[in-house]
GUNU-114895 format. One record per atom (N, C-alpha, C): residue number from 1; residue in three letters; x negated, y negated, z negated. Coordinates in steps of 0.05 Angstrom, whole numbers. Example, Ala and Ser with C-alpha at 12.3 -4.5 7.8 and 13.67 -1.06 7.14 Angstrom:
2
+-----+---------+--------+--------+--------+
: num : residuo :   east :  north :     up :
+-----+---------+--------+--------+--------+
:   1 :     ALA :   -264 :    114 :   -156 :
:   1 :     ALA :   -246 :     90 :   -156 :
:   1 :     ALA :   -264 :     66 :   -156 :
:   2 :     SER :   -257 :     45 :   -142 :
:   2 :     SER :   -273 :     21 :   -143 :
:   2 :     SER :   -258 :     -1 :   -157 :
+-----+---------+--------+--------+--------+
***
This chain:
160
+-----+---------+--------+--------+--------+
: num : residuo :   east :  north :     up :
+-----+---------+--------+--------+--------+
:   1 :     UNK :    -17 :     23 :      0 :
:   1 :     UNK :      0 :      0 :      0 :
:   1 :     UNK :    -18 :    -25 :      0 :
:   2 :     UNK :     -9 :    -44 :     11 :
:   2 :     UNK :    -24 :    -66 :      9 :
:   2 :     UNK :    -16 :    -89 :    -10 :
:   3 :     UNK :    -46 :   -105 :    -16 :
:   3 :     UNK :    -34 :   -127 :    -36 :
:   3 :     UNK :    -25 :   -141 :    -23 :
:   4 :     UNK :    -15 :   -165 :    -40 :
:   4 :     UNK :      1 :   -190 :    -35 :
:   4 :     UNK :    -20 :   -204 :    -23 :
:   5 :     UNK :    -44 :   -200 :    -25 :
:   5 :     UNK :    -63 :   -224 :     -6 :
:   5 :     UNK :    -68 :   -212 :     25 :
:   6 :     UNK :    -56 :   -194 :     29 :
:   6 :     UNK :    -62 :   -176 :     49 :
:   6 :     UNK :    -38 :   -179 :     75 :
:   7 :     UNK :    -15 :   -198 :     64 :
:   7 :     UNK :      7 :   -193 :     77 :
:   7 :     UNK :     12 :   -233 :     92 :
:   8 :     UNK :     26 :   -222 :    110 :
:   8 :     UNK :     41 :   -252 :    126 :
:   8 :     UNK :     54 :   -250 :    125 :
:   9 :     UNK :     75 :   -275 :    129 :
:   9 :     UNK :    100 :   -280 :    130 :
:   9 :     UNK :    100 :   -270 :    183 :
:  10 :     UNK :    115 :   -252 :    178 :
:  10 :     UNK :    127 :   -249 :    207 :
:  10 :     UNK :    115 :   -219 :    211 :
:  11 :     UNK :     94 :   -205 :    190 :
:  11 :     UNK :     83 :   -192 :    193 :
:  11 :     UNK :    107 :   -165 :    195 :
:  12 :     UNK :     99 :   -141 :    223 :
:  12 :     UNK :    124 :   -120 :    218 :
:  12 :     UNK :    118 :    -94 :    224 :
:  13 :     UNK :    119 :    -78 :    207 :
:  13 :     UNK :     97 :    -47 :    204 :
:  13 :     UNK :    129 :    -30 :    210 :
:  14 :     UNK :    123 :    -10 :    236 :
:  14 :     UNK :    139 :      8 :    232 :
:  14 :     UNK :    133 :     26 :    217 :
:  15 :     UNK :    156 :     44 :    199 :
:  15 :     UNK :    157 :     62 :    183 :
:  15 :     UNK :    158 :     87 :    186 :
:  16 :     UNK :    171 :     92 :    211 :
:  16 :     UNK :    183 :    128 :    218 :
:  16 :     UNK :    202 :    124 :    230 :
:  17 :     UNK :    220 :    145 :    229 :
:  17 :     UNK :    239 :    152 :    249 :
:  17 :     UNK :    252 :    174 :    238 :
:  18 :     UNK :    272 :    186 :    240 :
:  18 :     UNK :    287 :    206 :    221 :
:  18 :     UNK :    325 :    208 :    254 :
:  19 :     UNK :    325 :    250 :    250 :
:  19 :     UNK :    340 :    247 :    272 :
:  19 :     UNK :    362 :    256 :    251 :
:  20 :     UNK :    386 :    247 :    251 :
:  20 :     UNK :    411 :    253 :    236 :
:  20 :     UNK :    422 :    278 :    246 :
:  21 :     UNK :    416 :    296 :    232 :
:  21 :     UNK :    430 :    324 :    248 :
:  21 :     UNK :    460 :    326 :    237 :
:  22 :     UNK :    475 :    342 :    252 :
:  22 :     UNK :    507 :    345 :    235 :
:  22 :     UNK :    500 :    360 :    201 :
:  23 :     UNK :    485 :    370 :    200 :
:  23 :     UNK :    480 :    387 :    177 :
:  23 :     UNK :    472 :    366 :    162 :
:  24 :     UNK :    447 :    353 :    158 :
:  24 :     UNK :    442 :    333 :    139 :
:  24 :     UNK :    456 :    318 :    133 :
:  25 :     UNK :    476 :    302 :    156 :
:  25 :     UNK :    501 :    289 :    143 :
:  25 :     UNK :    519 :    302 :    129 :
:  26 :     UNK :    525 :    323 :    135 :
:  26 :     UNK :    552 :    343 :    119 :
:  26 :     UNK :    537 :    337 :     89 :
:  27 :     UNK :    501 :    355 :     90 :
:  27 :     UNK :    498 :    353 :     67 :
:  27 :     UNK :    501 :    331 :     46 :
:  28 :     UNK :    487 :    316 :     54 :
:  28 :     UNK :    487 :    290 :     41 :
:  28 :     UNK :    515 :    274 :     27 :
:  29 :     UNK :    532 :    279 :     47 :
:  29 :     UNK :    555 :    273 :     43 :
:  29 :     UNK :    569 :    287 :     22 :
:  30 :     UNK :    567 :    308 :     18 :
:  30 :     UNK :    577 :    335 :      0 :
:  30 :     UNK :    570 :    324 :    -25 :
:  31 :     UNK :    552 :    315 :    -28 :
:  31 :     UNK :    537 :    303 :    -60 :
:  31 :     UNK :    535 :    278 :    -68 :
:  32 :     UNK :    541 :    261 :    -45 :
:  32 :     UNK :    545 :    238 :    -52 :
:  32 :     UNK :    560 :    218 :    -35 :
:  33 :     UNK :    571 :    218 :    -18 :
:  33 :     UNK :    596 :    207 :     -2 :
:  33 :     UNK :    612 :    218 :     11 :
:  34 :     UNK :    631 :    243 :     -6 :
:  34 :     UNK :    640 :    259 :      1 :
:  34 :     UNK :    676 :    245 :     15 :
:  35 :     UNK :    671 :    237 :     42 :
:  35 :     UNK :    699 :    220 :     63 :
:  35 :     UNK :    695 :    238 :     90 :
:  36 :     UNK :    721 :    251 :     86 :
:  36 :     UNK :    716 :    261 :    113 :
:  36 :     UNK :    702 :    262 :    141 :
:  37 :     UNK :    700 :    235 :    137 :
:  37 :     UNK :    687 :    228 :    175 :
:  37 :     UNK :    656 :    232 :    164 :
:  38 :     UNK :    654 :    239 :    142 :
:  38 :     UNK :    616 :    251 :    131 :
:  38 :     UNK :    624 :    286 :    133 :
:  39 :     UNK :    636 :    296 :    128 :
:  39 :     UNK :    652 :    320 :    126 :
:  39 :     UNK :    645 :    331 :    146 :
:  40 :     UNK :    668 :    331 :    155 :
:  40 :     UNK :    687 :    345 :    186 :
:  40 :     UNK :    679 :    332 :    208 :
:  41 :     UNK :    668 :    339 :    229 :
:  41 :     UNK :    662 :    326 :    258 :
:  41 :     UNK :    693 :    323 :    264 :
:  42 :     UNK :    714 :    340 :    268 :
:  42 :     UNK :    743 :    332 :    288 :
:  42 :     UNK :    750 :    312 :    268 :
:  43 :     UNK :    750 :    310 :    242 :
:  43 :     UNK :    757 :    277 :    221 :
:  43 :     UNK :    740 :    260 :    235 :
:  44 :     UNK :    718 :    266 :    236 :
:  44 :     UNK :    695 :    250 :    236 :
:  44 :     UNK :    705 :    228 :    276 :
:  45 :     UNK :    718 :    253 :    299 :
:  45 :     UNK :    720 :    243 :    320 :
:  45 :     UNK :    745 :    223 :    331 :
:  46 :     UNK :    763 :    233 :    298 :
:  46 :     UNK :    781 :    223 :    300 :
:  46 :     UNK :    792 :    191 :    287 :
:  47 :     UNK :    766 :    188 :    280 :
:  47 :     UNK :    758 :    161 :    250 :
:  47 :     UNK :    747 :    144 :    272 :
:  48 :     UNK :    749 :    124 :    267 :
:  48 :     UNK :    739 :     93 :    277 :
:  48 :     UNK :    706 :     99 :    284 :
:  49 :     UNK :    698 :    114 :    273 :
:  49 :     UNK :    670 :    119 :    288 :
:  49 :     UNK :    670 :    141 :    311 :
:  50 :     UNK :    688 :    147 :    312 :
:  50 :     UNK :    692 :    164 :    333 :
:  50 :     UNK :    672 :    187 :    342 :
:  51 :     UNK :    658 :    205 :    314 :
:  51 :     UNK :    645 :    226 :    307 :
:  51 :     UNK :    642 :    221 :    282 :
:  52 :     UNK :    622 :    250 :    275 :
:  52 :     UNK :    610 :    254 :    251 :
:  52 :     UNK :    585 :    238 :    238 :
:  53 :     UNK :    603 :    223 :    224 :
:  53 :     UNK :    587 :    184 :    214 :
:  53 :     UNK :    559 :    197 :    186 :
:  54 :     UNK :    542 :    188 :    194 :
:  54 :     UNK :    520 :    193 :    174 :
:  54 :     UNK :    533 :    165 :    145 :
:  55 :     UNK :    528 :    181 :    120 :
:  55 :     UNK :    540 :    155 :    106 :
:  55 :     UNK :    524 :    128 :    105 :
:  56 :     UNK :    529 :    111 :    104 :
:  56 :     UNK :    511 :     80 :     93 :
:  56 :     UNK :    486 :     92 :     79 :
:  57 :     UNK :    496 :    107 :     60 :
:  57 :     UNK :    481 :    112 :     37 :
:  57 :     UNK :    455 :    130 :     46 :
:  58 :     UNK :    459 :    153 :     64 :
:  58 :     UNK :    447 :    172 :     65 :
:  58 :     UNK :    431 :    147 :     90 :
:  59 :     UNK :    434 :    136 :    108 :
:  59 :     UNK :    419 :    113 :    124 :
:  59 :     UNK :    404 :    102 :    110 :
:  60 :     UNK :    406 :     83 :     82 :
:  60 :     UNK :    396 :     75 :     67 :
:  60 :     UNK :    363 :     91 :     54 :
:  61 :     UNK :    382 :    109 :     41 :
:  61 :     UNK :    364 :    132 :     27 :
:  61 :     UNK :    349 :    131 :     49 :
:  62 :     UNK :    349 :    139 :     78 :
:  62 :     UNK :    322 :    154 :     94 :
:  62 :     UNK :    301 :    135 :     92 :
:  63 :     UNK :    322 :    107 :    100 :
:  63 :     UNK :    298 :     85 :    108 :
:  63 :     UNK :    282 :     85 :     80 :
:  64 :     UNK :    291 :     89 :     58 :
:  64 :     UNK :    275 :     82 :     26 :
:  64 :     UNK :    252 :    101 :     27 :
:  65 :     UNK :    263 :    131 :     39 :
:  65 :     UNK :    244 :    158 :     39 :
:  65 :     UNK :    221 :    146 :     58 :
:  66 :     UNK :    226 :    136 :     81 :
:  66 :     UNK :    203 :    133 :    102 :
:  66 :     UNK :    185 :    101 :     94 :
:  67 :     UNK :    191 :     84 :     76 :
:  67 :     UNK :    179 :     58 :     67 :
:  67 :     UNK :    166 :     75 :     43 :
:  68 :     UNK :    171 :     99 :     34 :
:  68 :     UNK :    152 :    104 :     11 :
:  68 :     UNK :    127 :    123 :     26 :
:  69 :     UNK :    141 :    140 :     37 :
:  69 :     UNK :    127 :    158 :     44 :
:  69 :     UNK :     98 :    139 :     70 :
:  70 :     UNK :    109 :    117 :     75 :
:  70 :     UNK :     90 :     97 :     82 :
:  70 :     UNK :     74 :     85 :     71 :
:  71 :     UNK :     75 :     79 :     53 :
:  71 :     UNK :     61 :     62 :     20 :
:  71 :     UNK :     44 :     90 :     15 :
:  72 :     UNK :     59 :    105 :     18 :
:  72 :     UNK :     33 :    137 :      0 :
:  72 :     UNK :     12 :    142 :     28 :
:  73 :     UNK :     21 :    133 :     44 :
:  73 :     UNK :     -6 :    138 :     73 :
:  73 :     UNK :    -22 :    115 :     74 :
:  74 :     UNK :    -11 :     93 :     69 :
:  74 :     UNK :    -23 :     68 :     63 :
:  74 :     UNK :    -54 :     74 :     45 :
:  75 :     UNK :    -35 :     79 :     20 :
:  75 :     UNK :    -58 :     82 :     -2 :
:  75 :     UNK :    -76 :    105 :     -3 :
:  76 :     UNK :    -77 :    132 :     14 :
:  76 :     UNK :    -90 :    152 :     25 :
:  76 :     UNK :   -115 :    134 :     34 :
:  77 :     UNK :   -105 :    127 :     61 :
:  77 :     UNK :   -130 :    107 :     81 :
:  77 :     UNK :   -143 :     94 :     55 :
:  78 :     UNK :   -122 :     76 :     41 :
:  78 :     UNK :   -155 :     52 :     32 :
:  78 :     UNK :   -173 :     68 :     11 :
:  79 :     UNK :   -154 :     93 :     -6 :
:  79 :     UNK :   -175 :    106 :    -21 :
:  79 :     UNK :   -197 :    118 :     -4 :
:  80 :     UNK :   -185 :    134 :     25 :
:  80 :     UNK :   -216 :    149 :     42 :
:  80 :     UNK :   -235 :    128 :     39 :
:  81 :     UNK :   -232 :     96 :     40 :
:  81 :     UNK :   -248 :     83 :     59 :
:  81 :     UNK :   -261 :     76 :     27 :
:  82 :     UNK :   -251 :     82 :      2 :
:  82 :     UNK :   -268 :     70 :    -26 :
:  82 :     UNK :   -248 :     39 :    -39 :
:  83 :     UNK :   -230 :     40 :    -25 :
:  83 :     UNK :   -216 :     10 :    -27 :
:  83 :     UNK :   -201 :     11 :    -60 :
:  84 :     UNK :   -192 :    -12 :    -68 :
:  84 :     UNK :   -187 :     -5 :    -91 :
:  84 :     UNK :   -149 :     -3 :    -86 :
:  85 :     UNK :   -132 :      7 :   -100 :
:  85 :     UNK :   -109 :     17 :    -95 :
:  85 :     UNK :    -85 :      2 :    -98 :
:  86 :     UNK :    -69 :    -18 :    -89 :
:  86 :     UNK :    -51 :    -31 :    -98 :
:  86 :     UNK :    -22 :    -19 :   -100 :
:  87 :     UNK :    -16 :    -10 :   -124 :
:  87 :     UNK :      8 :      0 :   -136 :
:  87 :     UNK :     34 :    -21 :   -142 :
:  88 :     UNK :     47 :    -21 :   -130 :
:  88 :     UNK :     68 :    -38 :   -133 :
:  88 :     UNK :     89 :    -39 :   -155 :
:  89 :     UNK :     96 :    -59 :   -159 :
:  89 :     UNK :    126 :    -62 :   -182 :
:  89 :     UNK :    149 :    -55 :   -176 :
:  90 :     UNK :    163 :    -61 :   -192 :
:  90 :     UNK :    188 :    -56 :   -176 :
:  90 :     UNK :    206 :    -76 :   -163 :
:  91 :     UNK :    232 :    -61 :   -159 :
:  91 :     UNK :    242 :    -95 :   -147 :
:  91 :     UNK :    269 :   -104 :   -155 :
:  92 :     UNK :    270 :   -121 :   -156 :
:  92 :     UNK :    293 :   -144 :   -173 :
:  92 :     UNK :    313 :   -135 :   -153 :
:  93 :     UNK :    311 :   -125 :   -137 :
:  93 :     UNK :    341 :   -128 :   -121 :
:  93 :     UNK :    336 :   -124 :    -93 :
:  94 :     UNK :    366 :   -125 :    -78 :
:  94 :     UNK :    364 :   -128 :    -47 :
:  94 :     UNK :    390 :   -151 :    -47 :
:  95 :     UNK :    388 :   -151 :    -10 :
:  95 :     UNK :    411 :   -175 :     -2 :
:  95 :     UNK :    425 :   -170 :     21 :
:  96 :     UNK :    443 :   -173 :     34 :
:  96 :     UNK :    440 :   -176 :     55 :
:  96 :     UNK :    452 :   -142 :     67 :
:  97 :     UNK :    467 :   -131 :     56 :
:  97 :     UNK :    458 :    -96 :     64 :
:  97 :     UNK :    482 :   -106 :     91 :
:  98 :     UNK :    472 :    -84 :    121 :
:  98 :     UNK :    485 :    -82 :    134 :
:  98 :     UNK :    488 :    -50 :    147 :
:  99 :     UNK :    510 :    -52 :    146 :
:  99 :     UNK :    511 :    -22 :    169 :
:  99 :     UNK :    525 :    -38 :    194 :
: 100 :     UNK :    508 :    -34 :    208 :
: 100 :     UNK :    516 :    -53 :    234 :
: 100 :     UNK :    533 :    -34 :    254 :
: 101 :     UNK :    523 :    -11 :    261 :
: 101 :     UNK :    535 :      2 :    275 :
: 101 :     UNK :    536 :     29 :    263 :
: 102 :     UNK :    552 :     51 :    274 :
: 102 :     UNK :    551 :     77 :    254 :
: 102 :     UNK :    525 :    106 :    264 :
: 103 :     UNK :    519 :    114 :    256 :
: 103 :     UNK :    497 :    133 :    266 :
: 103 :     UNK :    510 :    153 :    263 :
: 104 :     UNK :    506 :    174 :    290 :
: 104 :     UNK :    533 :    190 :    292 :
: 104 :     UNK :    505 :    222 :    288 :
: 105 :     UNK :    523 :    231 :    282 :
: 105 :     UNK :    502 :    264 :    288 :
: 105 :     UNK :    488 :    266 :    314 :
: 106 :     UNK :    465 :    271 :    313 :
: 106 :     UNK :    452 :    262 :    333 :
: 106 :     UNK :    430 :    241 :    339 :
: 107 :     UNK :    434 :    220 :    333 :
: 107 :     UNK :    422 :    196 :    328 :
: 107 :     UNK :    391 :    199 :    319 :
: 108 :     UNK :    377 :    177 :    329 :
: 108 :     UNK :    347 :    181 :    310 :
: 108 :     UNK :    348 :    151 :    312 :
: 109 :     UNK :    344 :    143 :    293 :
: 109 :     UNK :    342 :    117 :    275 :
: 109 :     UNK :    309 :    110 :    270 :
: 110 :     UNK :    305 :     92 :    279 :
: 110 :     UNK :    268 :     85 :    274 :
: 110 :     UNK :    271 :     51 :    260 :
: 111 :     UNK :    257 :     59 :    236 :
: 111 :     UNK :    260 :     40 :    215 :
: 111 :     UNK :    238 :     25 :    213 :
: 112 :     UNK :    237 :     -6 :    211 :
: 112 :     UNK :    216 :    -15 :    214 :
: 112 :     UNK :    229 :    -40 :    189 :
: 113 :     UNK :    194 :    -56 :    181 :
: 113 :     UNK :    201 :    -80 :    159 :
: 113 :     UNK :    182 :    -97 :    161 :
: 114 :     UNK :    199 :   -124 :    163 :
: 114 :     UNK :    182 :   -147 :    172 :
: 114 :     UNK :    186 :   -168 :    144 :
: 115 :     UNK :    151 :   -179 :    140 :
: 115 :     UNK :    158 :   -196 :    119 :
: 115 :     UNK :    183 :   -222 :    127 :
: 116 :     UNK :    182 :   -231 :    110 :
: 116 :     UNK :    208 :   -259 :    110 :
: 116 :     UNK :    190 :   -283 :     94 :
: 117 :     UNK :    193 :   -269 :     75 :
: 117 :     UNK :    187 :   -297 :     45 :
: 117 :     UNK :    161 :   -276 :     30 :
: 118 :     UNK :    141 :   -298 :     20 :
: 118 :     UNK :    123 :   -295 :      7 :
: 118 :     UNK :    120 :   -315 :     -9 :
: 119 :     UNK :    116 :   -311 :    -50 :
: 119 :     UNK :    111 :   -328 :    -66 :
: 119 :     UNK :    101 :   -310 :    -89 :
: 120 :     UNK :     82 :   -325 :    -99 :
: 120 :     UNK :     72 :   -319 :   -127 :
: 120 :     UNK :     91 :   -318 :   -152 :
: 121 :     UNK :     92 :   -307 :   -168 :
: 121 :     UNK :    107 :   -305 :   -191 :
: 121 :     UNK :     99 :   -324 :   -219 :
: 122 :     UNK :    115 :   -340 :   -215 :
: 122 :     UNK :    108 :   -366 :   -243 :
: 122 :     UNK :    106 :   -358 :   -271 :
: 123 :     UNK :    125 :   -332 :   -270 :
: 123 :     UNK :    116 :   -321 :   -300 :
: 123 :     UNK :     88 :   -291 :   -302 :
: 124 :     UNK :     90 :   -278 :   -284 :
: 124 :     UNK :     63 :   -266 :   -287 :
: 124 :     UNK :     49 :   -268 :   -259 :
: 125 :     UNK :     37 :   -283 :   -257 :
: 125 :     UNK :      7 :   -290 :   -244 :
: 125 :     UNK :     -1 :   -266 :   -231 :
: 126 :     UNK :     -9 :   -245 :   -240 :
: 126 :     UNK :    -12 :   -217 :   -228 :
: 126 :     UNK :     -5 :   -206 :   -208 :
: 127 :     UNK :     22 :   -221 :   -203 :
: 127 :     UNK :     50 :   -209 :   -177 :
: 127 :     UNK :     56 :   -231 :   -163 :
: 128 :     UNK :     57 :   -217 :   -146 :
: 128 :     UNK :     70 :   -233 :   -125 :
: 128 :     UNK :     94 :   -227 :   -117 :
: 129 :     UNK :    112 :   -239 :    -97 :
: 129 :     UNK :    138 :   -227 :   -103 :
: 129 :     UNK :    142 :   -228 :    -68 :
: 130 :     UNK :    147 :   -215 :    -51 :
: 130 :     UNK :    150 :   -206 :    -27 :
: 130 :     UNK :    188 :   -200 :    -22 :
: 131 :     UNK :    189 :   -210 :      1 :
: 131 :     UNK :    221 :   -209 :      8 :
: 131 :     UNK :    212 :   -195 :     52 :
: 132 :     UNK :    226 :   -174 :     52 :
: 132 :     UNK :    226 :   -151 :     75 :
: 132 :     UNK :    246 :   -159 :     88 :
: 133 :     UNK :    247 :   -152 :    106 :
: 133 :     UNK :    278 :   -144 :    127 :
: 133 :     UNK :    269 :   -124 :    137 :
: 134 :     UNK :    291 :    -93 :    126 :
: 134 :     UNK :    280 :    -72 :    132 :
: 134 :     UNK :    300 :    -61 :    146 :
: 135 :     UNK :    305 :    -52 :    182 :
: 135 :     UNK :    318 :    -50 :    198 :
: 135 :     UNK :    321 :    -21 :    201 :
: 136 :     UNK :    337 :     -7 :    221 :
: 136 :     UNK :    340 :     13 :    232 :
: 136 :     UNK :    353 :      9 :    260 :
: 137 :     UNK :    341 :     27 :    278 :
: 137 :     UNK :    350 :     19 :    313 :
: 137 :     UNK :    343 :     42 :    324 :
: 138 :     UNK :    376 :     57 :    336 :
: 138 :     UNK :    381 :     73 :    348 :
: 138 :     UNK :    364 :     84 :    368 :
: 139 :     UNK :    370 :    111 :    381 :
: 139 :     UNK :    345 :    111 :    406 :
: 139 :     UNK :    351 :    100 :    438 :
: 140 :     UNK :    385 :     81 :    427 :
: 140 :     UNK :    388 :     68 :    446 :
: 140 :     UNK :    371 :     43 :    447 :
: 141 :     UNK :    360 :     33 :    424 :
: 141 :     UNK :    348 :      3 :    424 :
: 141 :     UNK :    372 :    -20 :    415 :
: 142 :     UNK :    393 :     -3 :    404 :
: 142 :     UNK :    416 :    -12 :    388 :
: 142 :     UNK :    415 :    -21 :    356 :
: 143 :     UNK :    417 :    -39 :    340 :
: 143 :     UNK :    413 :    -41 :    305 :
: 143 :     UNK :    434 :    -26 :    300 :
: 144 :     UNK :    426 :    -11 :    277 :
: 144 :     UNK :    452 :      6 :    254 :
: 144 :     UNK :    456 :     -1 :    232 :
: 145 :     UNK :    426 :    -18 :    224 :
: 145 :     UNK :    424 :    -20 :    187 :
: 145 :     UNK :    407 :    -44 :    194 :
: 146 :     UNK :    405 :    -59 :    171 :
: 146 :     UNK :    396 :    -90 :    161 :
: 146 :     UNK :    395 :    -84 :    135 :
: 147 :     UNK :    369 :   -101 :    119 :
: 147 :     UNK :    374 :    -97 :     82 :
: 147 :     UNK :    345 :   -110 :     76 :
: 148 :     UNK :    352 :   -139 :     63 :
: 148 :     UNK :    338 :   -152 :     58 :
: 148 :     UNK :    329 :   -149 :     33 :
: 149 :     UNK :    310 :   -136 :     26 :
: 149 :     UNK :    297 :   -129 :      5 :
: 149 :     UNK :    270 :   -149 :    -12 :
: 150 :     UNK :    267 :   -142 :    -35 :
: 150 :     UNK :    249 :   -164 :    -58 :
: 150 :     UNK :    238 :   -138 :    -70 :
: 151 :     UNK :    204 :   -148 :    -69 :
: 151 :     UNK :    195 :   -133 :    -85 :
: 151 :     UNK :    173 :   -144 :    -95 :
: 152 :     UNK :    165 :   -139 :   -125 :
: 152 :     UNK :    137 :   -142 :   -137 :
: 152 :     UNK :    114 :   -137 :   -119 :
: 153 :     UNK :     87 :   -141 :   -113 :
: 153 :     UNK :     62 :   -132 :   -103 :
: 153 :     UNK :     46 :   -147 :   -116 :
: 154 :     UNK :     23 :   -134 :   -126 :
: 154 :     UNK :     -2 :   -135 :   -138 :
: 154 :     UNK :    -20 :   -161 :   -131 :
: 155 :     UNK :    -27 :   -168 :   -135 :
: 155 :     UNK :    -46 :   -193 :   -131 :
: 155 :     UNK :    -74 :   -179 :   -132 :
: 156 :     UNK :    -98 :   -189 :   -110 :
: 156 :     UNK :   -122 :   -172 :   -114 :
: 156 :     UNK :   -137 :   -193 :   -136 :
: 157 :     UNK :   -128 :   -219 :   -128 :
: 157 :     UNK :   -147 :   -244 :   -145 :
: 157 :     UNK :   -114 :   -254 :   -161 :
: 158 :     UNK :   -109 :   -257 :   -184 :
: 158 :     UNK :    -93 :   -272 :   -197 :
: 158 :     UNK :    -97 :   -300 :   -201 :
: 159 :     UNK :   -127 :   -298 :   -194 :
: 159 :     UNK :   -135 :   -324 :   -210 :
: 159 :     UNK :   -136 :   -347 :   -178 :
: 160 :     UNK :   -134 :   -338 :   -157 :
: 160 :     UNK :   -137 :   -352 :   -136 :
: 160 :     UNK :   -120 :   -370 :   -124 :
+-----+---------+--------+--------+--------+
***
């Protein structure tokens, strides 16, 4: 992962890509947004999405899985190279959540996050405080998801 002295404002790192199979949505759905059109494909063809709709949530969740599992490859590299490791905070929140369009079974969603806002933290010096726009876009070149995210990051110099 990188520090806060390490980042720009416009700066935008893709994350992955993840293909929604009918199975992962059923699953997902089963345990945690259990609505038919996550269910049943003939609900699912018959619903305003007109198939079997991956939920918000389970969209959400992937993009979160592939921004971490990016931060852990991040910090791989700078340890090979001897670098020292910037571990992040957590984060105050998000804004902004969109499901723009529906991701149907089938779909592969490629998630990417571009800085926005960058500022130092007035009460601990240490952090910095980072604001993302972390997208998802079909393999048509279509948006599905938007979610403007805040997070803590490490400062390499506090004192600078």
């Amino acid at each position: 992962m990188r520090f806060f002295e390490d980042m720009a404002i416009g700066q935008r790192r893709d994350v992955g890509s993840f293909t929604f199979t009918a199975e992962s949505i059923r699953t997902f759905a089963a345990q945690f947004d259990p609505q038919l059109f996550h269910l049943d494909e003939e609900a699912g063809r018959q619903s305003l999405f007109g198939g079997l709709a991956a939920s918000g949530w389970h969209v959400g969740s992937v993009c979160m899985k592939l921004l971490v599992a990016d931060g852990q490859s991040q910090a791989r590299e700078a340890a090979s190279r001897g670098e020292k490791i910037a571990i992040w905070g957590p984060s105050p929140g998000f804004r902004e959540l969109r499901w723009i369009r529906p991701v149907l079974a089938g779909d592969t969603i490629s998630f990417s996050s571009e800085v926005e806002s960058l500022r130092t933290s007035e009460k601990r010096p240490e952090w910095g405080i980072v604001t993302a726009r972390h997208t998802g876009t079909n393999q048509r070149g279509e948006p599905t998801y938007s979610l403007l995210a805040t997070a803590f990051v490490p400062r390499r110099n506090p004192t600078s």
